[in-house]
C-alpha positions as CSV (number, residue, x, y, z in Angstrom):
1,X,78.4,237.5,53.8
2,X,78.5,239.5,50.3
3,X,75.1,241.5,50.9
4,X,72.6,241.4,53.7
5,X,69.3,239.1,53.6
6,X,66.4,240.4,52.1
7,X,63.4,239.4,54.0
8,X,59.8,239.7,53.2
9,X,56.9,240.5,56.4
10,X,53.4,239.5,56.2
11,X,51.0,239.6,58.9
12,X,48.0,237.2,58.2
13,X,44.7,236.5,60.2
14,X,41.3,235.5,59.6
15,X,38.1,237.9,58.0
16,X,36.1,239.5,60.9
17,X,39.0,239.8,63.2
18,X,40.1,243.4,61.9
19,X,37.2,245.1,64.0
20,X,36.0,242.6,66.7
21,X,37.1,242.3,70.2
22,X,37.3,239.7,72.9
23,X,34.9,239.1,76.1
24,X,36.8,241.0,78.1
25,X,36.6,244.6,75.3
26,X,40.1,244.1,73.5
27,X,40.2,244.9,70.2
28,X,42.0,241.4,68.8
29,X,44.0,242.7,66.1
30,X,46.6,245.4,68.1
31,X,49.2,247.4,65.9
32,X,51.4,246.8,68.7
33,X,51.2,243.1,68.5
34,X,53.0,243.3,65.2
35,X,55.3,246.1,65.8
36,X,56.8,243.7,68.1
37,X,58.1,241.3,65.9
38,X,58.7,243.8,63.4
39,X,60.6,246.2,64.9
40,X,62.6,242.7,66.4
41,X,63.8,241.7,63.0
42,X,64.6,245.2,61.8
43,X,66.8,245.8,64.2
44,X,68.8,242.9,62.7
45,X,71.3,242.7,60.1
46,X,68.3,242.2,57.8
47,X,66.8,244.4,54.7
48,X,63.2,243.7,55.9
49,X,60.4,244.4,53.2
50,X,57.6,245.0,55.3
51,X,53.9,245.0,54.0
52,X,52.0,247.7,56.4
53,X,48.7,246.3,57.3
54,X,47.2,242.8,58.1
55,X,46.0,240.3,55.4
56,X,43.5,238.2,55.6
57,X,41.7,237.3,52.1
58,X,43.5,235.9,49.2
59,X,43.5,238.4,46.4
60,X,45.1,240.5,49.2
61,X,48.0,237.8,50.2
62,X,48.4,237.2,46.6
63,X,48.9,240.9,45.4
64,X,51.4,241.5,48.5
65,X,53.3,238.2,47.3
66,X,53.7,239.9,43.8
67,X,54.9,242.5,45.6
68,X,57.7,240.5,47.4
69,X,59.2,239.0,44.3
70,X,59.3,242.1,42.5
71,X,61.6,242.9,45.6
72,X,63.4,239.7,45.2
73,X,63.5,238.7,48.5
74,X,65.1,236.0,49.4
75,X,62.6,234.4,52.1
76,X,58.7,235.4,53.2
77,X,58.4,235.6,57.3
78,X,54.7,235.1,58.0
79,X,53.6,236.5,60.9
80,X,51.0,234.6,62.2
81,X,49.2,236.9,64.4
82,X,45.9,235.0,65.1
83,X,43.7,232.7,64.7
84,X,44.2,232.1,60.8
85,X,41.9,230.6,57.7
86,X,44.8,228.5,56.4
87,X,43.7,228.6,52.7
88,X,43.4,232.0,52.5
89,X,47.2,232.2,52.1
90,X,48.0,228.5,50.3
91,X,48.1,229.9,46.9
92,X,50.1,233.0,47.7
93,X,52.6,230.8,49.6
94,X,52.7,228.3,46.4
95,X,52.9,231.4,44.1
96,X,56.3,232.6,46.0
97,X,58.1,229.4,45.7
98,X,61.0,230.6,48.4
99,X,61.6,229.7,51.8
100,X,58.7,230.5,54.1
101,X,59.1,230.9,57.8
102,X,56.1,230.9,59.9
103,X,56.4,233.0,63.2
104,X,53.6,233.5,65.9
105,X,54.3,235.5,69.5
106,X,53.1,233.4,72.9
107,X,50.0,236.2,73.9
108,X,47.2,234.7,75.3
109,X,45.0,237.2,73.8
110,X,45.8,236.2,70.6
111,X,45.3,232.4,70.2
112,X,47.9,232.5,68.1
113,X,49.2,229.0,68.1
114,X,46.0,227.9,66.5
115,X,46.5,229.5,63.5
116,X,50.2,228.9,63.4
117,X,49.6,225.2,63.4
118,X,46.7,225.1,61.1
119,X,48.7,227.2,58.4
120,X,51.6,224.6,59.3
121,X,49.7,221.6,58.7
122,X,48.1,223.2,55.8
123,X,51.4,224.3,54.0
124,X,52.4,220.4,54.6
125,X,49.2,219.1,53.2
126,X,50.2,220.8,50.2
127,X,53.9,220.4,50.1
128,X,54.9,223.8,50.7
129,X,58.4,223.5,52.2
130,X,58.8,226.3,55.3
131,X,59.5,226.3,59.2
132,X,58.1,227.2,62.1
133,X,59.5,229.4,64.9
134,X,57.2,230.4,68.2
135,X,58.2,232.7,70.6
136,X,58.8,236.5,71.8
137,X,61.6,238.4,69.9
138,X,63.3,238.7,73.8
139,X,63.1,235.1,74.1
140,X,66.8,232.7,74.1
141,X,67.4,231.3,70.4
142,X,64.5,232.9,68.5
143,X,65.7,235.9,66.8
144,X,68.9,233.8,66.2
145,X,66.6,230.9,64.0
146,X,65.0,233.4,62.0
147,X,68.2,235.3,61.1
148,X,70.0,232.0,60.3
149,X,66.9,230.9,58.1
150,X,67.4,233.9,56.5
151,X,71.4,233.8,55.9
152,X,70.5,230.4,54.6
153,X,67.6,231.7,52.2
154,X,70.1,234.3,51.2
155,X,72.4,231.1,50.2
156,X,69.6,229.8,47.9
157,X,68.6,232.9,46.4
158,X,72.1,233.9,45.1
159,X,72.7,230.3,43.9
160,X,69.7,230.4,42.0
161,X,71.4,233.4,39.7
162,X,74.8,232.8,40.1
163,X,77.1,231.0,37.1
164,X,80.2,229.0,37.3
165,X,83.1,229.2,35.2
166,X,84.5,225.8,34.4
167,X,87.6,227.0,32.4
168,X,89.8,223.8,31.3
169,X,89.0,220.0,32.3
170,X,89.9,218.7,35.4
171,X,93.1,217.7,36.2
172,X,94.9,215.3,38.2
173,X,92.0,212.4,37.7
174,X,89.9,214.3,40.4
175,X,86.9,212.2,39.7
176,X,85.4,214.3,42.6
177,X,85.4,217.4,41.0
178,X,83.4,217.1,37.8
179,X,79.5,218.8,37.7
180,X,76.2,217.6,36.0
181,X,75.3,221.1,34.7
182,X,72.2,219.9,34.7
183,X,71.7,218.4,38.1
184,X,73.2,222.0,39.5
185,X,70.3,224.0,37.2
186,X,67.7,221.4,38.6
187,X,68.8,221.3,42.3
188,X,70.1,225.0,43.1
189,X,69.4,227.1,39.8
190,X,73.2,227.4,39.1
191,X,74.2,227.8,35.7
192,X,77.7,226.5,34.3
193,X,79.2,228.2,31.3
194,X,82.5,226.1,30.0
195,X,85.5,228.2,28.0
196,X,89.1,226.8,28.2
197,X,92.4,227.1,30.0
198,X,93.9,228.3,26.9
199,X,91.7,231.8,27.0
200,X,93.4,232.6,30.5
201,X,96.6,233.0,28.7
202,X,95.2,234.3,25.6
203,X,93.9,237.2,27.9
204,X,96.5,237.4,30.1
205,X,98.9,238.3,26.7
206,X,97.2,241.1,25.8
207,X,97.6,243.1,29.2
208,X,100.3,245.7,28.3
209,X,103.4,246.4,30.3
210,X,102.5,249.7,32.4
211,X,99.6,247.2,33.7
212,X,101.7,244.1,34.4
213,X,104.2,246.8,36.1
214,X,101.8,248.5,38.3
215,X,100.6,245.2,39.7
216,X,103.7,244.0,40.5
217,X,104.4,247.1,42.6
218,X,101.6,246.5,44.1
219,X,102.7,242.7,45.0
220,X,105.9,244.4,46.5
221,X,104.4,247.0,48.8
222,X,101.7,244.2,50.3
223,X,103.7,241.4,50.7
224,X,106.9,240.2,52.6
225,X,109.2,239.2,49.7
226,X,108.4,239.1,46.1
227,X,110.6,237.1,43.5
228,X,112.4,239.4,40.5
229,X,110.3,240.9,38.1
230,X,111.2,238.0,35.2
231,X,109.4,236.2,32.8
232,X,108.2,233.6,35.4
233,X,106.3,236.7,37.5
234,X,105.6,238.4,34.2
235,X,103.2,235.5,33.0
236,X,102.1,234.9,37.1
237,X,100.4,238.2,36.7
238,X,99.6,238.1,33.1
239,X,97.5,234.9,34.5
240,X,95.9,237.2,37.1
241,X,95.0,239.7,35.2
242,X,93.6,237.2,32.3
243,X,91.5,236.2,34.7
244,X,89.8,239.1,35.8
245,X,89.0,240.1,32.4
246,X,87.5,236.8,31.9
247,X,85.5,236.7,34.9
248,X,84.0,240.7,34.2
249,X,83.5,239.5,30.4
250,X,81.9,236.5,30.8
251,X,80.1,237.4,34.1
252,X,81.5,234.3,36.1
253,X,80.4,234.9,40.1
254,X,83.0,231.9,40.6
255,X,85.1,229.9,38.9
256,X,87.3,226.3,39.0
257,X,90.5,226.4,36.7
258,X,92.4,222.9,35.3
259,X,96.0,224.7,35.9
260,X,97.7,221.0,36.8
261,X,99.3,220.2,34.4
262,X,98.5,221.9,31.6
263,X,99.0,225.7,32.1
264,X,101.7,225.0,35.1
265,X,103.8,222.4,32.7
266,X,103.6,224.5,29.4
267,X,103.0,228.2,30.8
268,X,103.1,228.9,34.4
269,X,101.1,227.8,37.6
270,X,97.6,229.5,38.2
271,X,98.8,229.8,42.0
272,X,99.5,234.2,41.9
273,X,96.1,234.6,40.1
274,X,94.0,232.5,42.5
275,X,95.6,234.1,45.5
276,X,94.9,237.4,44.6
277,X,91.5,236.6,43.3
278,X,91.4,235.0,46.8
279,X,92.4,238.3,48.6
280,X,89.7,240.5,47.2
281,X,87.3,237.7,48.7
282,X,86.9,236.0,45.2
283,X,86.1,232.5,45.3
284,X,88.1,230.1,42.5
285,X,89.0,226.8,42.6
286,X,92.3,224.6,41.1
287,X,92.1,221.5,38.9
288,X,89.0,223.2,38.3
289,X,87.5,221.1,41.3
290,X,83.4,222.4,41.0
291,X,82.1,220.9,43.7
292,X,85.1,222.6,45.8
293,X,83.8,225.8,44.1
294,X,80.6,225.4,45.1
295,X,81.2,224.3,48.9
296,X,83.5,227.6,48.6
297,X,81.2,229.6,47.1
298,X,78.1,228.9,50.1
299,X,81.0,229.3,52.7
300,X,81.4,232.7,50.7
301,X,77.8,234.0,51.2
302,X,77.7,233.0,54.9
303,X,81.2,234.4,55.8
304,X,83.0,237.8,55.3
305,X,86.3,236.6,56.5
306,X,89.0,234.9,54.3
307,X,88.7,231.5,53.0
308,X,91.0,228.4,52.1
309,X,91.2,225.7,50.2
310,X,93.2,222.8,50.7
311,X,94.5,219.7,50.5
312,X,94.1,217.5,53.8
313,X,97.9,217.1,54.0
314,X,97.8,214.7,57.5
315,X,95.7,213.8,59.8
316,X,97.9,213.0,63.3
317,X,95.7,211.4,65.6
318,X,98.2,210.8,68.1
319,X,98.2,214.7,68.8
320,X,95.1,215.4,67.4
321,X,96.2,218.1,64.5
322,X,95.2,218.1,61.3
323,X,97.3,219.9,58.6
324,X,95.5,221.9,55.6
325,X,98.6,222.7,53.1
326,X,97.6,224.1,49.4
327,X,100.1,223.8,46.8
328,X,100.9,227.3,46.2
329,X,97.6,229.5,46.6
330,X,96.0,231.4,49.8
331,X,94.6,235.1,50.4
332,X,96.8,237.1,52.2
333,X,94.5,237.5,54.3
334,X,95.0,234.2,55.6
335,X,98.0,234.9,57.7
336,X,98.3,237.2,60.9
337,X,100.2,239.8,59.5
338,X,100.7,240.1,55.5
339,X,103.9,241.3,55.6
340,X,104.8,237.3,56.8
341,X,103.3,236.2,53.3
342,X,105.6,235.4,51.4
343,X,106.1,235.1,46.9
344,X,108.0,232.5,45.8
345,X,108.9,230.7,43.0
346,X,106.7,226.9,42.4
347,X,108.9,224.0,42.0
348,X,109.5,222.4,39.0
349,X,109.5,219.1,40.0
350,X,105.6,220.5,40.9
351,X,105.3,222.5,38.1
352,X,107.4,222.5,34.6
353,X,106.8,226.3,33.6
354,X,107.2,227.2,37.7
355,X,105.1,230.1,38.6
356,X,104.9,232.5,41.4
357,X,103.3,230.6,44.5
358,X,102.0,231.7,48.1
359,X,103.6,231.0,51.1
360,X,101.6,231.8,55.0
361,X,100.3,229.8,57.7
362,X,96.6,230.8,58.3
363,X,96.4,232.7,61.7
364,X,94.5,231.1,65.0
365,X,90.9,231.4,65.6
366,X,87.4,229.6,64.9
367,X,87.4,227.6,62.1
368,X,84.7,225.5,60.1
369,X,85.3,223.1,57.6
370,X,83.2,222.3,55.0
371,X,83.2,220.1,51.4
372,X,80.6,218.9,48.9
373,X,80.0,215.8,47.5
374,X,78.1,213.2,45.6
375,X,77.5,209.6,46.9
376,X,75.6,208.0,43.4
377,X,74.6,211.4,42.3
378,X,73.2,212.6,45.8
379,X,74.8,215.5,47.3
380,X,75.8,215.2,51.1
381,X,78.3,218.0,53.2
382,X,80.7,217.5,55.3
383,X,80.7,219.9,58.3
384,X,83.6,219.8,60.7
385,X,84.3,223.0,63.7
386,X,87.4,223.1,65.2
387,X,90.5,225.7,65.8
388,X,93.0,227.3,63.6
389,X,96.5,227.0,66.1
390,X,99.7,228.5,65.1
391,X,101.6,225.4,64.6
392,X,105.3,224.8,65.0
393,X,108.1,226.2,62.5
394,X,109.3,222.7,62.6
395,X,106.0,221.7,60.9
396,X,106.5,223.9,57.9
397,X,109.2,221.3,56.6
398,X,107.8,217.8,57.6
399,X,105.4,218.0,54.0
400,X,108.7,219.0,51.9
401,X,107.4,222.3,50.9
402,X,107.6,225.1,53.4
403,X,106.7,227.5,51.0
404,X,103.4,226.7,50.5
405,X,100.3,227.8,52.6
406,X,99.8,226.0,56.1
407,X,97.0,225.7,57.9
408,X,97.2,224.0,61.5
409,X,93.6,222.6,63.0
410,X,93.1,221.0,66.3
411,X,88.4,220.0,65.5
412,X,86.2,219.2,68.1
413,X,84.8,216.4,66.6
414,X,86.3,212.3,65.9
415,X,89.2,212.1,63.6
416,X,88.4,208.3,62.7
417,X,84.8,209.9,62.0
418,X,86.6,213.2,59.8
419,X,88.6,210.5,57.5
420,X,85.6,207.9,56.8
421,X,83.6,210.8,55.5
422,X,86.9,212.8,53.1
423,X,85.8,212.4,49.9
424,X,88.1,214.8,48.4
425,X,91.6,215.5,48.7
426,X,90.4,218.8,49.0
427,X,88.5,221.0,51.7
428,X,87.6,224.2,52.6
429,X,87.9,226.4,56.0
430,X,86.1,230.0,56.8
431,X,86.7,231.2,60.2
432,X,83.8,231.5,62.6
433,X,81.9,229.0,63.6
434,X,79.2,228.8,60.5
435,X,77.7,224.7,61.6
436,X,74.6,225.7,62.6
437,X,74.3,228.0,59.2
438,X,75.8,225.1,57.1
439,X,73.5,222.9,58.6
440,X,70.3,225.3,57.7
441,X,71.3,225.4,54.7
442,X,71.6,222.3,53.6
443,X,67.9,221.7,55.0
444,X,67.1,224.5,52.7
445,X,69.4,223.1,49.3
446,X,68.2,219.5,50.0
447,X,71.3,218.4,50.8
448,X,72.5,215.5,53.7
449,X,74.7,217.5,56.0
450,X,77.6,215.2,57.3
451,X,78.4,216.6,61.1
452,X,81.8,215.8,62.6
């Protein structure tokens, strides 16, 4: 994850509680009632904007909701600490438009479930989108579904100010690929700005030779073998480089670029540039494939690790293994040890210009799958877990290029199932296992998660 969740804490109850006590002499409202949940959730990997006392009217909820934006949280925990007048906080909820999770502790004292289900049934009355979580911080699964409604939150937040770069068209006929800039500003507040492939190379000419120099120095003392320093590496770089003063100048947070055929044919292949943009956990996309982007992009904000995209080279159900190969890009931080990555030249029965092109197979561990698409304009996800294995060196040569990245799964889910729901040649793997995120965050985007 790029940044940690920012999370907003409010404590409501009803007028007349803040002085009254029970039958039995105890004072209902406690400090030490909410001190346990909030001392729970700060001692999570959560930025946690905490308003200090309890709220029960609606200028006050409002005011502290103001508040919370200003802060730019990314979701409002309510803390539901009593019994609770509902519409006291409707209009502050409406007001802050971002996910709301209701939480309320199992005391007996407090008769807390009352309000948490009155403010639920409320907030649905209205059409207020938000969940509902009810236990003790202590308790199995609970701090766990609030800090994954928050990572997901986080998701929605940074989609709603994030742009795209959709530099070229998109090659190769992938019909998959193309956006509805408007369906993404409408749906998850992305915005799209459009340049083309040419400016990558227009950039790219300008960097001066010291630059182009230094870079490839670098390539040599990171990597396992690096091909001369001629005019196929020269532009490679030039490409990199063009890119990153495109991205800084135009402010793209990620980007898909049409490199097949156009720039690999008449210039060289984008393959360097996106592998290094890759490496320094950038998220870019070939035949500028958007909605690969953008299923990159959410694995980006839910995962630290390195990512890959890929074509779904085979899928052997006989042994069970399927085989992720890209043609020519991958983070070194893919492989198990970057001195085994490997620079080589592309093809040119791939590519006309050649270009410099990556060549690893992705280390063992967790993996999740994951890949965006439309079915008549609605957006559903596939999700599939599995493991990254190290594969046979035999394997590297059954696809005809071996000097490509490799990626060898083994998923815990059907493989009939995985197929009927590939609706791109293209998908993309984070390690960990991020389902149960993925799948929270698509409750949170509106989108139909697809579970293998």
């Amino acid at each position: 994850m790029t940044s940690k969740p920012k999370v907003g804490f409010l404590a409501i109850t009803w007028p007349g509680l803040y002085t009254a006590s029970s039958e039995t002499g105890q004072a209902w409202i406690q400090s030490e009632d909410t001190q346990i949940a909030l001392k729970a959730l700060q001692a999570t990997p959560l930025d946690v904007i905490a308003h200090p006392q309890v709220v029960s009217q609606i200028e006050e909820s409002l005011k502290v909701v103001e508040h919370f934006l200003d802060e730019d949280v990314d979701c409002l925990v309510l803390f539901v600490q009593t019994w609770n007048w509902a519409d006291r906080i409707l209009q502050a909820a409406q007001r802050f438009g971002r996910p709301i999770l209701l939480w309320a502790l199992p005391i007996p004292r407090l008769w807390s479930i009352g309000g948490l289900s009155v403010t639920h049934g409320s907030l649905d009355e209205v059409g207020i989108p938000h969940q509902v979580v009810y236990g003790l911080p202590d308790e199995p699964g609970i701090m766990e579904s609030i800090l994954r409604f928050a990572r997901a939150a986080h998701v929605k937040n940074t989609l709603r100010k994030a742009r795209f770069g959709s530099i070229g068209g998109h090659g190769m006929g992938i019909y998959t690929g193309p956006v509805d800039p408007s369906q993404w500003m409408s749906e998850f507040g992305l915005t799209v700005g459009f340049i083309d492939q040419y400016e990558v190379v227009a950039e790219g000419e300008k960097v001066n030779t010291e630059e182009l120099r230094e870079c490839y120095e670098k390539l040599c003392q990171e990597y396992g073998s690096v091909p001369p320093y001629d005019q196929v590496t020269e532009r490679s770089i030039r490409l990199y480089l063009g890119m990153e003063r495109i991205i800084a100048r135009e402010k793209f947070d990620f980007t898909g670029v049409n490199d097949m055929f156009g720039l690999s044919d008449n210039y060289c292949s984008m393959c360097l540039a996106q592998s290094r943009l890759s490496s320094r956990g950038y998220v870019t996309t070939c035949l500028n494939d958007s909605n690969g982007a953008l299923t990159a992009y959410i694995l980006r904000q839910l995962s630290e690790g390195p990512l890959f995209t890929a074509d779904v080279n085979l899928v052997d159900k006989k042994t069970g293994i399927v085989r992720l190969i890209d043609d020519g890009a991958g983070a070194i931080t893919l492989a198990q040890n970057p001195k085994d990555v490997k620079l080589s030249y592309q093809p040119r029965l791939e590519c006309k210009a050649s270009g410099v092109c990556t060549g690893l197979v992705c280390k063992p561990g967790r993996i999740t799958l994951a890949r965006l698409s439309r079915v008549q304009g609605v957006y559903v996800m596939l999700i599939a877990a599995g493991e990254a294995i190290e594969g046979e060196p035999a394997w590297l040569e059954e696809c005809g290029y071996p000097m490509w990245p490799h990626a060898f799964l083994k998923l815990d889910g059907d493989l009939d199932f995985f197929v009927q729901n590939l609706r791109s040649e293209y998908i993309h793997m984070a390690y960990g296992d991020l389902t149960d995120d993925l799948l929270q965050t698509c409750e949170l985007l509106g989108i139909e998660p697809i579970i293998c």
